[in-house]
N, C-alpha and C positions, 0 to 999 in steps of 0.2 A: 120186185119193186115194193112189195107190202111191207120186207124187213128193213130195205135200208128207208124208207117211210117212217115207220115206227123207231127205229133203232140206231138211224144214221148208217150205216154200214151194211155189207153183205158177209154173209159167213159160209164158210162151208165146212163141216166138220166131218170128213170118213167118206166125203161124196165122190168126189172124186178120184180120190185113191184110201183105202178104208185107215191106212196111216199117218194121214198127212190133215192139220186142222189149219184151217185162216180166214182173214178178216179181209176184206177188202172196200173202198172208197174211191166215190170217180174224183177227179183233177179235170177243170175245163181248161181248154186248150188258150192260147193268149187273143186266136182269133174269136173266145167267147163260143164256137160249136164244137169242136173238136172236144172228145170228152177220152182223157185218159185211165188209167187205173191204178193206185198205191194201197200196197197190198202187206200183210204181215204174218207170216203163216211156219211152218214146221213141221218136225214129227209129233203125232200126238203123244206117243209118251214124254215130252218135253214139254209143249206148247198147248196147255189144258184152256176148254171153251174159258173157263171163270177167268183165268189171265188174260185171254184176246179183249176178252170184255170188259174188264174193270179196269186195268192197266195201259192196254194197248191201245184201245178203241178212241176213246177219247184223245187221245196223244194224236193216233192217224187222222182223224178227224179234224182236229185244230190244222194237222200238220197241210191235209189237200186244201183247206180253208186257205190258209198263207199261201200255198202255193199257186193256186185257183186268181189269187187278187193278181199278182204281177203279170206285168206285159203290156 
């Protein structure tokens, strides 16, 4: 809760499986409780933390924003 706080998003980098990095963002559902997840993730030798962050993050971000309004 303190990262996507701070940073808008959750990350996980090697946590889960020590090759695989990603970003993720909740999406409220249209009934306004249901909280979904859009996620952007990879293998680390492809999909480095500085990309998720600077590139991807903000894009995911905006992108559960728009998605979050409709319904």
């Amino acid at each position: 809760m303190s990262e996507y706080k701070a940073k808008g998003f959750c990350s996980s980098y090697g946590d889960w499986r020590s090759d695989v990095n990603g970003i993720a963002v909740p999406v409220m559902g249209t009934d306004g409780k249901r909280v979904y997840g859009l996620n952007v993730g990879g293998p680390s030798f492809g999909v480095k933390k500085k990309q998720l962050e600077t590139v991807y993050a903000p894009r995911l971000i905006k992108a559960a924003e728009l998605i979050s309004l409709r319904g």
